[in-house]
Each structure stands twice: as C-alpha cells, then as structure tokens.
C-alpha positions as a Markdown table, in Angstrom:
| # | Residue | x | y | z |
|---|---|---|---|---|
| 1 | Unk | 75.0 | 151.5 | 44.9 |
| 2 | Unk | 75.5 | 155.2 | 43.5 |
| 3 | Unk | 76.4 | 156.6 | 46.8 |
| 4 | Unk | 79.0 | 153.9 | 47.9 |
| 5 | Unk | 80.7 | 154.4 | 45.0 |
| 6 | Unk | 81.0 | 158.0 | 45.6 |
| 7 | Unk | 81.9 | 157.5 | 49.5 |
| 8 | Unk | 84.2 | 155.3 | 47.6 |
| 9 | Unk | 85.4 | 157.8 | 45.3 |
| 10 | Unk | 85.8 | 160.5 | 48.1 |
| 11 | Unk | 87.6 | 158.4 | 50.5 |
| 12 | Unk | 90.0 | 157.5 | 48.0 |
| 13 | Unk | 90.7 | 161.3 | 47.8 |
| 14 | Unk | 91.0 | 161.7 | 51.2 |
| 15 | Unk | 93.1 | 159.2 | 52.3 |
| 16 | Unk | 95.1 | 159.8 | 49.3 |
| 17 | Unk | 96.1 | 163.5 | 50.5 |
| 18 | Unk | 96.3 | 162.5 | 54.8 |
| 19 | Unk | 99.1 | 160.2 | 52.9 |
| 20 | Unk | 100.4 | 162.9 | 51.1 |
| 21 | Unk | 100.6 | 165.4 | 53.9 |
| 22 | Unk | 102.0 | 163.0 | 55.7 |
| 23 | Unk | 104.8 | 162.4 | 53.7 |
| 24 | Unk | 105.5 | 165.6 | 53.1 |
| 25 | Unk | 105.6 | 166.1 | 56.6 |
| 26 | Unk | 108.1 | 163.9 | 57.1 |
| 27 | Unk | 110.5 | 165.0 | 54.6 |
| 28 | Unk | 110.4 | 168.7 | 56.4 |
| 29 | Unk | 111.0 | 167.1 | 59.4 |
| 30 | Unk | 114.0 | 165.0 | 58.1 |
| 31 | Unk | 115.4 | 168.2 | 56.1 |
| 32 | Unk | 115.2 | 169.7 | 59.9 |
| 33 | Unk | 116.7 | 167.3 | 61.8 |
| 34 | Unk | 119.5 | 165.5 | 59.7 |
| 35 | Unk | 121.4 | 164.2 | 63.0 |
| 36 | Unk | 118.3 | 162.6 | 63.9 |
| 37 | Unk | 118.0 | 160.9 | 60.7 |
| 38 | Unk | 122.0 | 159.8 | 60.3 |
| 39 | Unk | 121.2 | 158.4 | 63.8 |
| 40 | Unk | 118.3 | 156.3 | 62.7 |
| 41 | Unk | 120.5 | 155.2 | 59.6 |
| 42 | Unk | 123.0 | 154.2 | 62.0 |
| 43 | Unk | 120.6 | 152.1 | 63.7 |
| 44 | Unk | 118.9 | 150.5 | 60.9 |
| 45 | Unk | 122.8 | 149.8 | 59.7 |
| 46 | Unk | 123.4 | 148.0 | 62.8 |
| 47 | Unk | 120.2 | 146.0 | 63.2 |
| 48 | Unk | 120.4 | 145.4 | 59.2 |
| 49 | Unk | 123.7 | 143.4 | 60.0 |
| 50 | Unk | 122.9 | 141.5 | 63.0 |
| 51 | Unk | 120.3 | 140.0 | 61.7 |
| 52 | Unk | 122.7 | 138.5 | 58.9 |
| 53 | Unk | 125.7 | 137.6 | 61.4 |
| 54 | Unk | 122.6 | 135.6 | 62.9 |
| 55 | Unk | 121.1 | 134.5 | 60.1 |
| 56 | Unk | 124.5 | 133.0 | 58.6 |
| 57 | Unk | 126.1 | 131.6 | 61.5 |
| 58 | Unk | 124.3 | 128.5 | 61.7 |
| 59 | Unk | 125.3 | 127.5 | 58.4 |
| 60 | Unk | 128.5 | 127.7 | 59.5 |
| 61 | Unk | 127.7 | 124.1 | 61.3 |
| 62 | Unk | 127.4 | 122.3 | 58.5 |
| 63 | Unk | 131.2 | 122.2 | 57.6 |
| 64 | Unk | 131.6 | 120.1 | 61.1 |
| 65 | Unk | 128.6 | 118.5 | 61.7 |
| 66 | Unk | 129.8 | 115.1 | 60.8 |
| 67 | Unk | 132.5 | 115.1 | 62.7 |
| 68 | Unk | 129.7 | 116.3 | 65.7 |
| 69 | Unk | 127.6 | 113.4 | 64.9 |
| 70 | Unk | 130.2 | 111.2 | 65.0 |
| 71 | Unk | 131.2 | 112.5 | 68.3 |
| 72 | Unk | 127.5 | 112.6 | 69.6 |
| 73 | Unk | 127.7 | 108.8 | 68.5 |
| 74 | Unk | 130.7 | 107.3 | 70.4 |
| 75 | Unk | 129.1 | 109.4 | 73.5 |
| 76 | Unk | 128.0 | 106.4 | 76.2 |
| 77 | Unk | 124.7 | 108.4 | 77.2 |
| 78 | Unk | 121.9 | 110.2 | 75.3 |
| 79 | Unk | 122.5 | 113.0 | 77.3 |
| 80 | Unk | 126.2 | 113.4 | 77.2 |
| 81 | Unk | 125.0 | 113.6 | 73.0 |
| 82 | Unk | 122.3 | 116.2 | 73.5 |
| 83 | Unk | 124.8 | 118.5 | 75.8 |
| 84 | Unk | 126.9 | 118.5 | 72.8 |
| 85 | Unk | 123.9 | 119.9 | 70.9 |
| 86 | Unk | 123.1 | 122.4 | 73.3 |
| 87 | Unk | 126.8 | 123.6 | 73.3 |
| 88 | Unk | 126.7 | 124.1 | 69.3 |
| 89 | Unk | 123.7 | 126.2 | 69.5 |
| 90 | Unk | 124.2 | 128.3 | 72.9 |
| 91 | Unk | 127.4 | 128.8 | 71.2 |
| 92 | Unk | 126.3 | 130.5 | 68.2 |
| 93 | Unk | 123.1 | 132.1 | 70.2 |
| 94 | Unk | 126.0 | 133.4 | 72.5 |
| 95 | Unk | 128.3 | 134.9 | 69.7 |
| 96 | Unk | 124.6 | 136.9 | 68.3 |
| 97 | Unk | 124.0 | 138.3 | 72.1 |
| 98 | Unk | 127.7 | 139.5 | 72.2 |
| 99 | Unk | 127.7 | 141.5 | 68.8 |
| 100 | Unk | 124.2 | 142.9 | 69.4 |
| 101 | Unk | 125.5 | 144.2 | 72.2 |
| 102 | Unk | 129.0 | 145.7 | 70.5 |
| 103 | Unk | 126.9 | 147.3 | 68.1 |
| 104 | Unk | 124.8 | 148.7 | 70.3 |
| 105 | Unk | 128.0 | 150.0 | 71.9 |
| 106 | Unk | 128.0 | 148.3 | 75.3 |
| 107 | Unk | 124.2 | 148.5 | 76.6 |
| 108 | Unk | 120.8 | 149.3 | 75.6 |
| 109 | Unk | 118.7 | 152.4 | 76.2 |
| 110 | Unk | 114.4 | 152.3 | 76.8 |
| 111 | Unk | 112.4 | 149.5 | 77.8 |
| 112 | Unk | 110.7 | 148.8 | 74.7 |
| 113 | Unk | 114.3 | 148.6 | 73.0 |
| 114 | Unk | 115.4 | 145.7 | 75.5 |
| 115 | Unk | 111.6 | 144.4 | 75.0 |
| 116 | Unk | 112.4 | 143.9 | 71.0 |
| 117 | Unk | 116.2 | 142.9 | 71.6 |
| 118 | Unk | 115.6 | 140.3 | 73.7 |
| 119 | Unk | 113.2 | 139.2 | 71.7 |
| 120 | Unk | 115.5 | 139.4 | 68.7 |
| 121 | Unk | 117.5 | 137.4 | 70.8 |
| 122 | Unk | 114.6 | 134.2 | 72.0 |
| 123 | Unk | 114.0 | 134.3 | 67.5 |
| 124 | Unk | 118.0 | 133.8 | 67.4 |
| 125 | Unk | 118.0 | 131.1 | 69.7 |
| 126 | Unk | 115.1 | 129.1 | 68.0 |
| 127 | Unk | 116.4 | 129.6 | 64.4 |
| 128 | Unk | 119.7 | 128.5 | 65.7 |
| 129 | Unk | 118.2 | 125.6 | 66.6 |
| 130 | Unk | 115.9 | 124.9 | 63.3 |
| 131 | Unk | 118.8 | 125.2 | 61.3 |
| 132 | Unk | 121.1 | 123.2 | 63.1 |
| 133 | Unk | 119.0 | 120.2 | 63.8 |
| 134 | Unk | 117.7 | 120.2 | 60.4 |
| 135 | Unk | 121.7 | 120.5 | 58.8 |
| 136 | Unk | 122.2 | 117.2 | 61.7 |
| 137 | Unk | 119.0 | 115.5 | 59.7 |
| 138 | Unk | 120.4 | 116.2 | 56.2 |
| 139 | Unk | 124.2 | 115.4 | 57.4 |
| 140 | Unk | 123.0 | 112.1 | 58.9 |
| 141 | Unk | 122.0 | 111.0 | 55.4 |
C-alpha cells in the first residue's frame, strides 16, 4: 500500500512537469511563430461562427411553420407533403455548405480537413432535421 502511494506520489510529479514543459513549449513556439498563430485564430474564428449560422438557422423555421403545415396539409399526396419537408431542410443544410465554403475562401486544403467538413456538414444536415421536425411536432399543437 506504501509503495503505490509513492508510485502515486512520483507520477503525479512527473506528469505534472511533461505538462509543464509542454506548455512552456508551446508558448516559445507561439512567441516564434505569431503568423502561425493569427492563422489558427483565424480558423477557429471561422469555424466558431459556422457552427452558430448552423446552429441558429433552423430556428428560423419556426416563424413559418404553420403556414408549412398547412400547406403540407391541403397537399393531395403524402409525398407531395414530405417533398416540402425535404425542401425546408436541404434548404437550410444548403445555405451552411455555402458559407463553410465562403469562409473557407472558396475550397478546402488536406484530406483530413475535407474528412471533418464534410462531416460537419452530414451533423448539419441531421440537426437540421431534429430541430425542424421537432418545431413541426410542437407547431402542430
């Protein structure tokens, strides 16, 4: 019981200055390379307000989404209704695609930053979805 506590004890120590070096480390390297840094600012800027275009446009549906039901309503066929549906949401999943893509200036660099964007976009797409089917569920009420 003696020794763990010690192992314990010393591992505390040593992880506690690896983290310490490490951030130290990377506050040399960030005093070095400030262009680098405004660059990653600019990037987490950008991303940063994506995702709250994306996160607020859905909730943008709720100021017609009577009017929608009502239209999905008078609609003959169940899947005349759903196609208006699908046009709400591959509207707004449409507008997030086309400011990622202004933001990014134009086009996207690396295949493990198209990997995470256009998985950013699939996320988009299904909380698009959640939120507008679930502001239809409340609206119907």
């Amino acid at each position: 019981m003696f020794i763990a506590d010690i192992f314990k004890f010393v591992g505390a120590k040593v992880a506690s200055a690896i983290i310490g070096v490490a951030v130290v480390g990377a506050g040399v390297w960030c005093w070095q390379n400030p262009e680098t840094l405004k660059a990653f600012g600019a990037v987490v800027k950008f991303t940063l307000l994506w995702l709250f275009v994306a996160a607020a446009l859905p909730w943008t549906s709720y100021v017609f989404m009577r009017p929608l039901l009502s239209y999905q309503a008078s609609r003959q066929s169940a899947s005349s209704a759903a196609l208006a549906s699908l046009a709400v949401i591959s509207g707004f999943w449409l507008i997030d695609v086309c400011l990622a893509f202004y933001l990014a200036g134009g086009w996207f660099v690396g295949t493990l930053t198209w990997i995470v964007v256009l998985l950013g976009f699939i996320a988009a797409a299904a909380y698009n979805y959640v939120i507008c089917e679930s502001l239809a569920r409340h609206a119907d009420r």
